[in-house]
Structures are given as C-alpha cells and as structure tokens.
Backbone as CSV, one residue per row, in Angstrom:
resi,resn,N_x,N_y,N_z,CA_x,CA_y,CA_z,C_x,C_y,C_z
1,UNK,-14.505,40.683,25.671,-13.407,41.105,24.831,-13.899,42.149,23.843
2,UNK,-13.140,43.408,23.632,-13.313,44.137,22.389,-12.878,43.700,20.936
3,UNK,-13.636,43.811,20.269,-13.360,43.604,18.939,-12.081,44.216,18.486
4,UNK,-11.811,45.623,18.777,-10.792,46.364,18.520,-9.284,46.001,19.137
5,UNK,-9.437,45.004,20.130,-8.494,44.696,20.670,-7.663,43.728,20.076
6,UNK,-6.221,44.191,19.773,-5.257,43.242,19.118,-4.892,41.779,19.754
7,UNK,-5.136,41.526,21.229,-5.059,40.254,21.608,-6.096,39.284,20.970
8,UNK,-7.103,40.021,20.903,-8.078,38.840,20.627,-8.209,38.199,19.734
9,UNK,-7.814,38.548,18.246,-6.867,37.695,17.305,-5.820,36.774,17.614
10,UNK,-5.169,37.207,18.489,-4.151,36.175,18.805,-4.573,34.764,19.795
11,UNK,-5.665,35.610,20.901,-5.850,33.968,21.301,-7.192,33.483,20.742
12,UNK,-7.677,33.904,19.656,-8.697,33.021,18.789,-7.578,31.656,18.139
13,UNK,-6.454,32.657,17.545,-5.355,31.498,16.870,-4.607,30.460,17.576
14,UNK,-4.220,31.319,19.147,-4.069,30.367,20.104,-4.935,29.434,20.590
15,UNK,-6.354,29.725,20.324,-7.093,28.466,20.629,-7.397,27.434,19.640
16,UNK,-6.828,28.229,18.033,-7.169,26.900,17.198,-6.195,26.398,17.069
17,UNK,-4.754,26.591,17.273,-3.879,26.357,16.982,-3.815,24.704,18.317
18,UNK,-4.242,25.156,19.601,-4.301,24.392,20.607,-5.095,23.267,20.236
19,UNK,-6.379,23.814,19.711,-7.446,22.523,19.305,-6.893,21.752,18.341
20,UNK,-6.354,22.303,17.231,-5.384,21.304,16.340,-4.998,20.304,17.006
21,UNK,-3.880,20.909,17.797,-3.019,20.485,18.167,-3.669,19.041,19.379
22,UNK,-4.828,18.747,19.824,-5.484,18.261,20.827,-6.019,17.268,19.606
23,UNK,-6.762,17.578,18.468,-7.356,16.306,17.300,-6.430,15.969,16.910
24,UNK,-4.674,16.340,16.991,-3.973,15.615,15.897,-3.546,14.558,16.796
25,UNK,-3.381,14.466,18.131,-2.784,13.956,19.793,-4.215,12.385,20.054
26,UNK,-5.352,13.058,19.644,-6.476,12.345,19.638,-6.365,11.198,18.248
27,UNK,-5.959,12.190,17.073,-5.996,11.232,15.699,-5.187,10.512,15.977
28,UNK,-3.765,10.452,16.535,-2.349,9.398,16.243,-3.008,8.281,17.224
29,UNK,-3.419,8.522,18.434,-3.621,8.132,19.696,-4.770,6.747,18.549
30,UNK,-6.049,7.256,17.862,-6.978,6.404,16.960,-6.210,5.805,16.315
31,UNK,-5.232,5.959,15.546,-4.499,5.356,14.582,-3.584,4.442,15.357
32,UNK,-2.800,4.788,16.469,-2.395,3.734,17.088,-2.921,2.369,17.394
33,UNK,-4.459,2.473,17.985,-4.751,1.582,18.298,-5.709,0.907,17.371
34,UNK,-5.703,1.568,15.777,-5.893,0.903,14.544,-4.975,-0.163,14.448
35,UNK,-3.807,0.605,14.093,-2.231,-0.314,13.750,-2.517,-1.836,14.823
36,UNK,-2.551,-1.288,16.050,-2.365,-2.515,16.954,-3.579,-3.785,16.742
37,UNK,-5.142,-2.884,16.298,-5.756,-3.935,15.971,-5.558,-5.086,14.631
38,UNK,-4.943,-3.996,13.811,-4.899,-4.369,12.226,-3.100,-5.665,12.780
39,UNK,-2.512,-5.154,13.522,-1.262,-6.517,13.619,-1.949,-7.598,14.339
40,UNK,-2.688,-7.323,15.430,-3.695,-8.949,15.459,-4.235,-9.636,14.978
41,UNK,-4.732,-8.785,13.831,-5.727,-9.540,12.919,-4.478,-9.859,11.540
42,UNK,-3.497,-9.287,12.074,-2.324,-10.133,10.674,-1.541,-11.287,11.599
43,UNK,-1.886,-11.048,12.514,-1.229,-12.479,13.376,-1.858,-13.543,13.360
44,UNK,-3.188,-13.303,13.415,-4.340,-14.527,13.384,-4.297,-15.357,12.527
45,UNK,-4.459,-14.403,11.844,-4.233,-15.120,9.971,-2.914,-15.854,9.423
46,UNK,-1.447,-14.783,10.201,-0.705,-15.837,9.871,-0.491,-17.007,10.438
47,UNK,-0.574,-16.996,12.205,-0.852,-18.084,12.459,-1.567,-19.403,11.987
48,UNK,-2.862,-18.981,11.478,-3.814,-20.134,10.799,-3.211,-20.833,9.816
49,UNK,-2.720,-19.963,8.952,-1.571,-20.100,7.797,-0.463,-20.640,8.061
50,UNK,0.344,-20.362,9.132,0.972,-21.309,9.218,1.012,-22.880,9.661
51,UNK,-0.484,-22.790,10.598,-0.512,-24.104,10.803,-1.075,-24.941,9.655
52,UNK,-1.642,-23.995,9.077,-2.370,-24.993,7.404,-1.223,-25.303,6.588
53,UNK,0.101,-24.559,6.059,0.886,-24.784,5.937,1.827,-25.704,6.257
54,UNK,2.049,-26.270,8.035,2.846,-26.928,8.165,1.990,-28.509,8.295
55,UNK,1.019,-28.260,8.294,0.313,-29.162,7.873,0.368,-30.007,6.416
56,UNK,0.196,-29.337,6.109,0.795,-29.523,4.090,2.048,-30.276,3.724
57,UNK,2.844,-28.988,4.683,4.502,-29.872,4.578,4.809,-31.355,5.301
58,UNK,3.648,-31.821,6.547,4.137,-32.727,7.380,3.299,-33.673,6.491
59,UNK,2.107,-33.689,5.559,1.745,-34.469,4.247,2.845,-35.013,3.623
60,UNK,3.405,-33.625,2.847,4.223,-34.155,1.837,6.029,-34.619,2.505
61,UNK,5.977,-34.546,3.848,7.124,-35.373,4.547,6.526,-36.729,4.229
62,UNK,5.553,-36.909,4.618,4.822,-38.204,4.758,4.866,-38.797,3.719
63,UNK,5.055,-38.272,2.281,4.979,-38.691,0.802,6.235,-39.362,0.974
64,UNK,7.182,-38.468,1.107,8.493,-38.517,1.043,9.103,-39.826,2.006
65,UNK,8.866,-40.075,3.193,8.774,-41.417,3.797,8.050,-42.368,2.707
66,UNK,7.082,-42.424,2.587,6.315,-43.167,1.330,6.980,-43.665,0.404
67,UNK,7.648,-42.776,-0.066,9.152,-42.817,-1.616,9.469,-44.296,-0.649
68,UNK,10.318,-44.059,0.285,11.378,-44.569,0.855,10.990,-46.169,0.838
69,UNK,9.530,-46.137,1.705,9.012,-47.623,1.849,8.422,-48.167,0.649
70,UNK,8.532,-47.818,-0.222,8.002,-48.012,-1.872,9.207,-48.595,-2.544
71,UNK,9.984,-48.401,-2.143,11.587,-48.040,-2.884,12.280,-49.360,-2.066
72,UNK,12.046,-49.825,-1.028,12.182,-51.002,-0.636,11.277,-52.078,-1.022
73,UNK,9.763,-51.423,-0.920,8.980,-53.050,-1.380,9.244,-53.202,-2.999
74,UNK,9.638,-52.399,-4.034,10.089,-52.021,-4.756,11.338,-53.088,-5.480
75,UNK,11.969,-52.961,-4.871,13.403,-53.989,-4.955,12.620,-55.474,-4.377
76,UNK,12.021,-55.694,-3.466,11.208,-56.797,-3.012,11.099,-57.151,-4.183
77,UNK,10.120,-56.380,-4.943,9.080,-56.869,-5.792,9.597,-57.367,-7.382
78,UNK,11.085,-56.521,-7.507,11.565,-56.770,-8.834,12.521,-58.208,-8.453
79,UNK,12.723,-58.325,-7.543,13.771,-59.270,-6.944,12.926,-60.682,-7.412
80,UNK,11.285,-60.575,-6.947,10.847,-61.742,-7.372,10.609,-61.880,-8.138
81,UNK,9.618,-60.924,-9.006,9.672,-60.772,-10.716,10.683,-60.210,-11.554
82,UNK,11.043,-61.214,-12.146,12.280,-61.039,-12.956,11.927,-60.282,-14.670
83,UNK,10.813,-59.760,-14.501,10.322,-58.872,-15.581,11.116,-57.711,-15.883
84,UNK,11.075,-56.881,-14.994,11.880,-55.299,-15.274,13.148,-55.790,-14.533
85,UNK,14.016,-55.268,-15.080,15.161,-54.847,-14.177,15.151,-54.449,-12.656
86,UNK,15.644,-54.630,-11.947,15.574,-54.340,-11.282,15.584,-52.932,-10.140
87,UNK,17.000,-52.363,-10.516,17.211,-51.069,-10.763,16.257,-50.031,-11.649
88,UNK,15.674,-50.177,-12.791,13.983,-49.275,-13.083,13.481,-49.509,-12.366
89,UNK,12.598,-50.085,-12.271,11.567,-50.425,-11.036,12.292,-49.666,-9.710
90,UNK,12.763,-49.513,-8.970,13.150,-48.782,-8.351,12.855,-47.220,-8.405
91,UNK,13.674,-46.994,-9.674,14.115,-45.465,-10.043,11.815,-44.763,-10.290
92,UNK,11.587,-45.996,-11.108,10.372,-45.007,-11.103,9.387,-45.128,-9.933
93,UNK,9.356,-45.873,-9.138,8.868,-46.135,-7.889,8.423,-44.587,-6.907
94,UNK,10.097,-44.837,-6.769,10.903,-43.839,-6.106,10.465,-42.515,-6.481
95,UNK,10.678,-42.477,-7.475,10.877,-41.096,-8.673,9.461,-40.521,-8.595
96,UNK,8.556,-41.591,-8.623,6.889,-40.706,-8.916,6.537,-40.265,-7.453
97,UNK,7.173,-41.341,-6.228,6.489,-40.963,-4.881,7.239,-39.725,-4.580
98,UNK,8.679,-39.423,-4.809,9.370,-38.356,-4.524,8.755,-37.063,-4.913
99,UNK,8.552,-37.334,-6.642,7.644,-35.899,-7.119,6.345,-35.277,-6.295
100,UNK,5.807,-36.558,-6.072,4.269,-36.344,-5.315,4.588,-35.053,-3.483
101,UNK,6.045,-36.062,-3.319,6.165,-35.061,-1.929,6.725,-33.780,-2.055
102,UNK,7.787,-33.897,-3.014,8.382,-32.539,-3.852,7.068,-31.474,-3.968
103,UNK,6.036,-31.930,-4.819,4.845,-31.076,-4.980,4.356,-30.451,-3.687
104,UNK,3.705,-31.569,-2.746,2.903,-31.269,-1.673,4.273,-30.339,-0.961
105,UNK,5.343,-30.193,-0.811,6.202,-29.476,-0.039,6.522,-27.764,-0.571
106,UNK,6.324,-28.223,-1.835,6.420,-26.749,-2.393,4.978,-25.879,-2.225
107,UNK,3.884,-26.664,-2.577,2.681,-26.170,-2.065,2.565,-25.398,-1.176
108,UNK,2.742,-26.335,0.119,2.926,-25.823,1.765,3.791,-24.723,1.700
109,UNK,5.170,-24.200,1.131,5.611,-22.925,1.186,5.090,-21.872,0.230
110,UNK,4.403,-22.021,-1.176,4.074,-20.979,-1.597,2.655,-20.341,-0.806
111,UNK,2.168,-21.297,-0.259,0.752,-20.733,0.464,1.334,-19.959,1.665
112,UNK,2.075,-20.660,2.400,3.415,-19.934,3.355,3.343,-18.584,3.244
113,UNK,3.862,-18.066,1.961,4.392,-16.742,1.709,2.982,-15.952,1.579
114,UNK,2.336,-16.692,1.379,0.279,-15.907,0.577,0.062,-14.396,1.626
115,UNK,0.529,-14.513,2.941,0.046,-14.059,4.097,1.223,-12.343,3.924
116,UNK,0.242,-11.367,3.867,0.776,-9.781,3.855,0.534,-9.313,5.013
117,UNK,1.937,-8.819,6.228,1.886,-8.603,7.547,1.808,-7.424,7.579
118,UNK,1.579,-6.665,5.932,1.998,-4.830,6.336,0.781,-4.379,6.581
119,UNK,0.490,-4.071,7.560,-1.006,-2.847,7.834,-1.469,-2.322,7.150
120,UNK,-1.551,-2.363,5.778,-1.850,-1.304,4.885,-3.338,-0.161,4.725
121,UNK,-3.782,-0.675,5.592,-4.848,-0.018,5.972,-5.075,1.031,7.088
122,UNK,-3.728,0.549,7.477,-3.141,1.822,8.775,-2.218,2.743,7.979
123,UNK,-1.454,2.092,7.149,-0.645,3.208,6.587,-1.334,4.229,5.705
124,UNK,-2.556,3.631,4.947,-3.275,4.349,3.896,-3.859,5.629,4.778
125,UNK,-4.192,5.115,6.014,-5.098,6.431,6.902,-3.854,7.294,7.521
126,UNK,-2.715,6.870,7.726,-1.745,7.909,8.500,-1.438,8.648,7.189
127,UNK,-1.434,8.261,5.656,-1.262,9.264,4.436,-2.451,10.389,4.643
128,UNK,-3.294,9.680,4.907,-4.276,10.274,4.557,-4.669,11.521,5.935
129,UNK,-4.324,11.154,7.036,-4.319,12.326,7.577,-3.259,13.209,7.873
130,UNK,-1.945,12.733,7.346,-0.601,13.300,7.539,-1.282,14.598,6.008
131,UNK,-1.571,13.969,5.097,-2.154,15.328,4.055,-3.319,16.287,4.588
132,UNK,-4.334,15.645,5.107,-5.147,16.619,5.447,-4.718,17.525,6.728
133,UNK,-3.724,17.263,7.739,-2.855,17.668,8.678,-1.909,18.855,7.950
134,UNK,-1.352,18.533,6.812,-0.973,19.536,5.684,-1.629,20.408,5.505
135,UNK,-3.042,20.350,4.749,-3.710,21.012,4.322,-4.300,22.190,5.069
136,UNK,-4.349,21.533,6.190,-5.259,22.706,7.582,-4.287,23.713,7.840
137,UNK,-2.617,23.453,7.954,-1.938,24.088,8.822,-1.677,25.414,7.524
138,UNK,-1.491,24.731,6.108,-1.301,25.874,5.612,-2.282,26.607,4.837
C-alpha cells in the first residue's frame, strides 16, 4: 500500500472499527457467561437458605404444637391443683410456648429474606465496560 493513498486510511479504520467490533462480541459473550455463573452461585446459596430457613420454621411449628400440648396438660394440671385458677394457668402456659414459636417463625423468615439474587458483580462489569466501550468509540 502507498502511504499517499486515500484508501488506506479508510481500511486501517475499517480494520479497527471491525476489531472493536469482534472484543465487544467477545466481551458480552465473557460477561454472559459471568452472569450465568454468578446466578448459580445465587441459587446455591439461596437454596441452602432456604432449606436452613424452613428448617427454622418447621422448629418453631413444632413450638407452636408444643403451645397446644402444654395448654392441655395445662388445664390437667390446674384441674388438680386448685391453686391458680384455672383459666391463668392456661393463658400463661400457652402464651410463653406461643411467643417461643412466634419468635423461632419470624427468625426463619427474616434470615429468608438475608439472600441478594441481583448479580451485582455482573452488573458492576457491564457499567464498567459499557463506559470504557464509550470512551474508545469517541
């Protein structure tokens, strides 16, 4: 090629313009299969999470049955001792085993929610080369 020749500017630009165009096809193509690794590894986790979670909750079900059979031996128990009323004894029986499952149930859902499914580590790099993708072209 001559130096003096007006094409040869043009396909120097046509070839960077092409090569761009081939790393940006290559970059999305990397970033894709970022994203896809980064949602497995948010699946894993929520999965685990959720089973630790429903684990928690099938505890504090278990409390909550507990209330119930407390709340019968409960009345048993005031029926023969004629100390408390009958009806208290009950109510706080009841009342403390209920709180205990109330707790363990709310537990199990705020840990629930703990788990962040957004990629953010994929999105931070598609900013980050969507600007430097900016930067080159102009």
């Amino acid at each position: 090629m001559n130096a003096n020749d007006p094409n040869a500017g043009r396909a120097s630009l046509f070839g960077l313009v092409s090569e761009a165009l081939a790393r940006s096809a290559d970059l999305v193509q990397t970033e894709v299969r970022l994203a896809r690794a980064e949602v497995s590894e948010k699946a894993a986790e929520l999965r685990d999470n959720l089973i630790a979670c429903l684990a928690m909750m099938l505890v504090g079900a278990t409390f909550l049955v507990a209330a119930l059979v407390l709340l019968l031996q409960a009345v048993v128990a005031a029926l023969i001792e004629s100390g408390l009323a009958p009806h208290w004894a009950i109510l706080i029986v009841a009342g403390a085993s209920a709180a205990g499952g109330v707790i363990l149930l709310l537990s199990g859902k705020k840990q629930f929610g703990s788990v962040d499914p957004v990629p953010n580590r994929t999105i931070n790099s598609l900013e980050r080369d969507a600007n430097l993708a900016k930067e080159s072209l102009s």
